[in-house]
C-alpha positions in Angstrom: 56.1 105.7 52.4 59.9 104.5 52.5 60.7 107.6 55.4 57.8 106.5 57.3 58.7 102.8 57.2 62.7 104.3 57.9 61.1 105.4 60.8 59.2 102.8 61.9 62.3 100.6 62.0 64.6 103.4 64.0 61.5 103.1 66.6 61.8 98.9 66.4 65.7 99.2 66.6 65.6 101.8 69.3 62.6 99.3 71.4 64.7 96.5 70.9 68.2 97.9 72.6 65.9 99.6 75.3 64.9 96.0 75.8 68.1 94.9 75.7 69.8 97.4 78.0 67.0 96.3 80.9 68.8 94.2 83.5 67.1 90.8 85.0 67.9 88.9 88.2 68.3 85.5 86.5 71.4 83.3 85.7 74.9 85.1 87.6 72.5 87.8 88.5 71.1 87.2 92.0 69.2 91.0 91.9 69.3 94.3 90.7 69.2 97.5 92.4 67.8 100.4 90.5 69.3 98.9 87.7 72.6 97.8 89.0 73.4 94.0 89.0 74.4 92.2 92.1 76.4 89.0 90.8 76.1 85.4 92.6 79.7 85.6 92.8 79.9 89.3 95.1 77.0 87.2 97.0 79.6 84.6 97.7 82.5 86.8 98.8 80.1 88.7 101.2 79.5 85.0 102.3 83.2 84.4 103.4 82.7 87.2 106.4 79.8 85.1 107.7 79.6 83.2 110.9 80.4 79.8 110.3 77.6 77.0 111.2 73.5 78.0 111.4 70.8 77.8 108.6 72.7 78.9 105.3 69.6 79.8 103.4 69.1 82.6 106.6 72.9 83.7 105.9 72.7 83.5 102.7 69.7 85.8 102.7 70.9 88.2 105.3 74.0 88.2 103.4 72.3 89.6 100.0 70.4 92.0 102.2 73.7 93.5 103.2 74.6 94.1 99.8 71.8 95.7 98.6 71.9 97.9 101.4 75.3 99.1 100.5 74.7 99.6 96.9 71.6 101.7 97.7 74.6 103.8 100.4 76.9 103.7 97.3 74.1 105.2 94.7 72.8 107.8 97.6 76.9 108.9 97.4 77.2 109.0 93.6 73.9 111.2 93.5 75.3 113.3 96.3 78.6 113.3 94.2 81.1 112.8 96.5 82.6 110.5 93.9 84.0 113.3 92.5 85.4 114.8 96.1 88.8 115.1 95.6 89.3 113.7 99.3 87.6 110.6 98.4 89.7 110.4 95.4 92.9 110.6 97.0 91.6 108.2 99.7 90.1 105.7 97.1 93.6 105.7 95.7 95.3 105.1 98.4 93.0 102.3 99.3 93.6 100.9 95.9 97.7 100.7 96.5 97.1 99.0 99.7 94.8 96.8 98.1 97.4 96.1 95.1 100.4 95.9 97.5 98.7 93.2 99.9 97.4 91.2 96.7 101.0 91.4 95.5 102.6 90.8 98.7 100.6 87.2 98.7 101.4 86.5 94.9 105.3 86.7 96.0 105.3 85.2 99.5 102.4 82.1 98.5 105.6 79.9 97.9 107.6 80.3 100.9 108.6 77.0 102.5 107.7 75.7 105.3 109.8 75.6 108.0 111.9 72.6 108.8 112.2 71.6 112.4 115.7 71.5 112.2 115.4 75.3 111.4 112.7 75.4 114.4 114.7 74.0 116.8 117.5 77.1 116.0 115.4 79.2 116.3 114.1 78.3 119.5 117.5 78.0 120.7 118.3 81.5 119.5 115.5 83.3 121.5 115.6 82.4 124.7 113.2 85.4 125.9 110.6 84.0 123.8 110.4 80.8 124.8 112.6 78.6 127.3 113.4 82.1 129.1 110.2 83.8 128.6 109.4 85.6 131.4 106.3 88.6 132.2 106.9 91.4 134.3 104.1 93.4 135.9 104.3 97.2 135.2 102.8 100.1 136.6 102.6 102.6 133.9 101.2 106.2 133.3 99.8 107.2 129.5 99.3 110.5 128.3 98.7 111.8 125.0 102.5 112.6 122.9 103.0 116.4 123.0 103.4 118.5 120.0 106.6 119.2 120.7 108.2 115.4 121.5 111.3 117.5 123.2 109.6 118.1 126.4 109.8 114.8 127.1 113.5 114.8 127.6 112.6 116.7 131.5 111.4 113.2 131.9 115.1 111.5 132.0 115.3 113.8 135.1 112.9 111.3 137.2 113.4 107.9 139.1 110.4 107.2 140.0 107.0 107.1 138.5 105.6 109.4 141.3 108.4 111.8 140.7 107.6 111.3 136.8 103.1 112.3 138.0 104.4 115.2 139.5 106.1 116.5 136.6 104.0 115.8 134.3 101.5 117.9 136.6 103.9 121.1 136.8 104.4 120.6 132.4 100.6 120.5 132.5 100.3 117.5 131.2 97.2 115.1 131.4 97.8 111.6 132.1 96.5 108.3 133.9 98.1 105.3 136.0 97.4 102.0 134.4 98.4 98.4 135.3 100.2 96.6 132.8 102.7 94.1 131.9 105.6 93.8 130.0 106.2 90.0 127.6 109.7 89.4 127.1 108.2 86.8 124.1 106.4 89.8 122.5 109.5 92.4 122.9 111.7 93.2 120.1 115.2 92.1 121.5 117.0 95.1 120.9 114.2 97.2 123.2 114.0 94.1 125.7 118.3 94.3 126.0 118.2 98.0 127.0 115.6 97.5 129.2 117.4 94.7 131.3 120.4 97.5 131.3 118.0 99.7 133.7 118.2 99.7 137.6 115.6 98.2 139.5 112.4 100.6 139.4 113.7 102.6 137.1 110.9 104.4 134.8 111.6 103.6 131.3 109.2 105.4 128.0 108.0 103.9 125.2 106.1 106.1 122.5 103.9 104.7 119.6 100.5 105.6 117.9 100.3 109.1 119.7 100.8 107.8 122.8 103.3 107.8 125.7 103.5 105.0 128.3 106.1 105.5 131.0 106.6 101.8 133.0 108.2 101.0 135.9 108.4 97.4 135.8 107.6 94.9 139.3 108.9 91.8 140.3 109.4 89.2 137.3 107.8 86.0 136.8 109.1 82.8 134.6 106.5 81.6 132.1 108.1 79.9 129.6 106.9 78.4 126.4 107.8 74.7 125.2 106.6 71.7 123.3 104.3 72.0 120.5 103.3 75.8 120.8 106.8 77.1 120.7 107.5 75.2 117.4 104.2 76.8 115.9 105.4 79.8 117.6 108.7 79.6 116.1 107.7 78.5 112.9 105.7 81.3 112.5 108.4 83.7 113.2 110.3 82.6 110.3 107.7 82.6 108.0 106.9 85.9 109.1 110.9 86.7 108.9 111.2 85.3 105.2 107.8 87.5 104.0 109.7 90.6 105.3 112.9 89.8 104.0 110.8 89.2 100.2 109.1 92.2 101.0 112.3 94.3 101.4 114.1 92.5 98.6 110.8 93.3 96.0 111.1 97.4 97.5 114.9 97.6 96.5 114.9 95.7 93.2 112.0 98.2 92.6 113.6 101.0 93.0 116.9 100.0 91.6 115.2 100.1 88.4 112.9 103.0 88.9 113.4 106.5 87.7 112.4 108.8 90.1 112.1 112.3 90.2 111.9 114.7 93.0 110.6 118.7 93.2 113.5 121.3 94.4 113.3 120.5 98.2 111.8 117.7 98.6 114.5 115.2 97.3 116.2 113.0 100.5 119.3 113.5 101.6 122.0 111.4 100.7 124.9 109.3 102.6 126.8 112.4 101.9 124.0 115.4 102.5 123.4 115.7 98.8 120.2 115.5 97.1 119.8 112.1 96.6 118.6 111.3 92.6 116.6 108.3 93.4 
């Protein structure tokens, strides 16, 4: 009698945490997909992407629709197990330094002053390409994809014009387009816009980012210049932007002024004085 009634309260025990383990869409728990809970507050932060204005019950709804649709895409994954893929792993953790290094980035930079206008007005006076100077020059332009090997380009430095620069791209075998585009001084890093203005009239310069290579020959230049209330937000904006960098380059070398770091045979950087450099 006493291992039967043992038994009979494992069963009772065992029903009850069963019970207990089911999950309900009550309280912080908006609904539950195949057993996994989706809370009021993810519900909210899907909200933030939402347009702004119309009938907030409709976004709201269309909003929890979205997330259950991606945690059924997000089980479908785990069952197929590519969390376990070790290219999802080393992607998930890069996404998770970015992630960290944003979050910490706005942590150190959420006190940064505002501007003053006296520091405004210097800096408006300082950048005279940007603002009482700012000019935009029309640019005809040809893009074609970087090469492999970036020293072909250098046949380039050869050509005066941008016909003479088609036609050699043409003999290299190299695919390319004409475009129309124009050239900001107020978006232009300094140092890139002072070597352009070195240049002689029409002469193709090259600029290479992102894959890409964009030779411009730049046309006749037109004033535009930016004053009043938009160049102080414009200005002001700039330094915060400046002062965030500057924090951001400060927290890097503190960082690694403290860090112990420790490098394979061959893959430690050179030094100031071609050594292997122990940090």
């Amino acid at each position: 009698m006493r291992s039967k009634m043992i038994t009979v309260a494992l069963l009772a025990t065992a029903a009850v945490s069963i019970s207990g383990c089911k999950r309900a869409a009550t309280g912080q728990v908006v609904a539950v997909v195949n057993g996994e809970e989706v809370s009021l507050s993810e519900l909210n932060s899907e909200l933030q992407n939402a347009p702004q204005g119309g009938d907030k019950t409709a976004l709201r709804a269309a909003a929890l629709q979205n997330l259950i649709n991606r945690k059924l895409m997000v089980q479908q994954a785990h069952d197929r197990g590519i969390d376990k893929d070790p290219e999802f792993l080393q992607r998930q953790r890069r996404m998770n330094d970015e992630l960290m290094i944003s979050m910490l980035g706005n942590q150190v930079t959420k006190n940064v002053p505002v501007p003053s206008q006296t520091d405004i007005d210097a800096y408006i006076a300082a950048h005279p390409d940007m603002f009482a100077s700012r000019t935009i020059y029309p640019a005809d332009q040809i893009v074609f994809a970087q090469p492999e090997d970036a020293s072909r380009l250098k046949a380039l430095e050869a050509d005066h014009t941008l016909d003479a620069v088609a036609a050699r791209l043409t003999q290299m075998g190299i695919q390319f387009a004409r475009q129309k585009g124009q050239l900001d001084t107020a978006a232009t890093p300094p140092e890139l816009l002072a070597q352009i203005k070195r240049l002689p009239a029409g002469e193709p310069f090259v600029l290479a980012a992102n894959g890409r290579v964009i030779v411009s020959v730049l046309g006749a230049p037109q004033v535009q210049p930016i004053n009043g209330d938009q160049a102080s937000r414009i200005a002001a904006e700039a330094i915060r932007r400046q002062a965030v960098s500057d924090i951001a380059k400060k927290q890097v070398e503190q960082a690694r002024a403290s860090a112990k770091i420790e490098y394979q045979p061959g893959f430690a950087p050179a030094d100031a004085k071609g050594g292997a450099a122990k940090k």
